[in-house]
Every structure is written in C-alpha cells, then in structure tokens.
N, C-alpha and C positions, 0 to 999 in steps of 0.2 A: 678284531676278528682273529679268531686260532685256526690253524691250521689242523690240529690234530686229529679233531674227530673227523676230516675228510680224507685220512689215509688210504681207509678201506672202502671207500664209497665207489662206485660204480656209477655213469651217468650216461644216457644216449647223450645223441650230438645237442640235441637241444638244452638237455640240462646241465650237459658241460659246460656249455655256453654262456647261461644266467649265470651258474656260479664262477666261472672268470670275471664274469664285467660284474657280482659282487665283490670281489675277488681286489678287483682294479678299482671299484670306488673306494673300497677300503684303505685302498693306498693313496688314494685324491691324484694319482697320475694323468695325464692326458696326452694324449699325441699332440706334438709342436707343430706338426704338417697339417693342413689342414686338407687332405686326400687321403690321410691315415686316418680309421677309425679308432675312438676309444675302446671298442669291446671289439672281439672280436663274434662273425655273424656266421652261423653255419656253412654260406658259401667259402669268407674267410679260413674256417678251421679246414675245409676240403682242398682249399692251395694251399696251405701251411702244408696240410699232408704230402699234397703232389711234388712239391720240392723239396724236401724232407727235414721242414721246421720243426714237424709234429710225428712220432712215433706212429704206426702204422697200431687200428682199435685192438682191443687186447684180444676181442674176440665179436661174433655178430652174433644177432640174437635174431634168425630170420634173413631180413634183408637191413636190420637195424644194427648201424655200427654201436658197441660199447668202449667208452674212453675208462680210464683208470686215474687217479693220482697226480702221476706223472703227465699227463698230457694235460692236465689244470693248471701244473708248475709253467710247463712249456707254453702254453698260450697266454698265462701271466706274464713270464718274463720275454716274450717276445712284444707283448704289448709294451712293457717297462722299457726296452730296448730300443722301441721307438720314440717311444715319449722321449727320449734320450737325444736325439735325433739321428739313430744310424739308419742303416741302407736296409734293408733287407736280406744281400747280401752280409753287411757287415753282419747283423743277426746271425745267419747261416753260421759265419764262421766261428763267433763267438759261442754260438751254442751245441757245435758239432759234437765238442767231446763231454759237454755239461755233463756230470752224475746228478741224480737224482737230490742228493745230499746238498748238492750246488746250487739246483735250483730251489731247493725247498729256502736255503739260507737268503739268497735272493728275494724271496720275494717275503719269506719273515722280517727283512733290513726294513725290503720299501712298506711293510704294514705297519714298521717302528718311525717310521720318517726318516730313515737315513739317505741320504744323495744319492750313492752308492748301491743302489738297491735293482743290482743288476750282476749275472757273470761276468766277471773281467773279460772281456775280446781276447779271444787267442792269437798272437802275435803272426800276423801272415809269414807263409815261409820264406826265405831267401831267394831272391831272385835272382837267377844262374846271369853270369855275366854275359854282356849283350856285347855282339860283335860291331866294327866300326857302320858308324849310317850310311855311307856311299862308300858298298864295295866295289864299285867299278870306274874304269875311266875308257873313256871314250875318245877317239882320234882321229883324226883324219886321214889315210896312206897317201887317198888322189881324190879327184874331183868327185865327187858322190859317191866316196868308197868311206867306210866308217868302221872302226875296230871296235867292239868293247871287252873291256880281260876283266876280267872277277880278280882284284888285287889280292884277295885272300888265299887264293888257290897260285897266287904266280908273285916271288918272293922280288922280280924287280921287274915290274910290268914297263918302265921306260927301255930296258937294255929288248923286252918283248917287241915294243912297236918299232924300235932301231929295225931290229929282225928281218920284221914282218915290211919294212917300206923297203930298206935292201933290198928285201925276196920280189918286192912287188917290182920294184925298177931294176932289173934284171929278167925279168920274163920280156918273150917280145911281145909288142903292141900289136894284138889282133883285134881287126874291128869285130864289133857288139852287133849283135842283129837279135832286133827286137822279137820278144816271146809274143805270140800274138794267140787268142782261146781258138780254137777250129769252129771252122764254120762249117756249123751243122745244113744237111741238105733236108729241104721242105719236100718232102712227098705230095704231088695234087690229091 
C-alpha cells in the first residue's frame, strides 16, 4: 500500500476510519493488550481528539467533522504505538511534537516491515530535584504536649526543641481546665 495518493484526500469520521484500519492491516500490526483495539472505531477517534492525540477536523461540512492526511498518519501511528505496548500517555508524549514528515515516515517503516515503525518517544523532561521524605520531626516537651518543626525551614531543629522544653519548664504550672461545647438552651 502507497501512501501518496491519500495526501490530498479528505474523509468524514467514518471513512477516516476504514482507511486507518486498511491502513494498520497493511502493516499486519495488532495491539499486544488485549482491551486495545486494532483499528481505531469512531468513538475511539472522538477521545483521541478529547485529549489531544488527534488534531482538531480541518473543518465541518454541516454537523459532519472532515479529517485530512494528517489525522490518518496520527491514528496509524498511535495504533502502531500501541501495538508497541506503550501507555496512552506514553503515546501523548511521544507524538506531541510529531511533524507530519514524521509520521508519514513512521508509518511508511511499518508498511516496509520494519520494527521501528513508530516516532521515537520524546524523552520526558527532567525531574526538578525532590526535597528530603520526612521533613519533619516530632517530640515530645511534656506529657501530651507534641512539637513538630519542618526541618527544612529550621537549619538545627535539635538546638529548636532544646529551646522550646527550656521555654516550657520555666513557665509556672497552671492547672488546665477543660474546653467543654456550650450547652445550648431547648425552648418548649
């Protein structure tokens, strides 16, 4: 199967459709998952769109979306993408920045049989370094009295609780009297 003479082809949702899943038999691909379909099915191409796997129609004819080209590449190669066995997500990321150029070569590989016959995943970005897992510590001053300091924010939180038990055993001991809810009065 060529690819060329469906450059300039135009197709509503349905006939985009047949021609990806001729498109994907041409390649003899299949989805490894067995809750991933091989073609993709009108509802399929409308969440592709929603989360933006699939380029928004080029235009409507009515209330009838029209796909282009480009949105046959993208529904190939995200099918090819799975058969791969990536995420969805991985897809996303992989095909965020695809040019057209990219995918058309894509899915020219998997019409050739080649392995490969997918955009290369773009490499997620660097993940900002994460601060320590347990910023805080916790202590005890006195019997049911509990401190906790955000070590991050306070550069020697032991010389803090020193402090803060000094501070406590120095105040005088005044008895506690209990907080109790008010008691509301019932009207007859």
């Amino acid at each position: 199967m060529k690819l060329e003479p469906l450059t300039d082809t135009e197709w509503d949702l349905e006939g985009v459709c047949v021609q990806a899943a001729d498109v994907l038999a041409a390649t003899g691909a299949g989805a490894t998952d067995a809750r991933v379909r091989d073609v993709p099915d009108a509802r399929t191409v409308r969440y592709y769109q929603s989360i933006g796997l699939l380029d928004r129609p080029v235009r409507y004819d009515g209330r009838k979306a029209i796909y282009a080209y480009r949105h046959l590449l993208q529904m190939v190669c995200v099918k090819l993408l799975q058969a791969q066995g990536l995420s969805l997500a991985q897809v996303q990321q992989a095909l965020a920045v695809a040019t057209t150029a990219q995918l058309e070569r894509a899915v020219a590989e998997a019409l050739a049989g080649r392995a490969t016959a997918a955009p290369t995943p773009v490499p997620p970005p660097p993940t900002p370094p994460t601060q320590p897992t347990a910023p805080w510590q916790t202590r005890e001053l006195a019997p049911g009295v509990l401190v906790t300091i955000d070590v991050n924010r306070h550069p020697d939180p032991e010389a803090l609780f020193s402090r803060l038990k000094q501070l406590s055993s120095e105040s005088p001991q005044t008895p506690v009297t209990p907080v109790t809810p008010k008691q509301e009065k019932h009207r007859p």
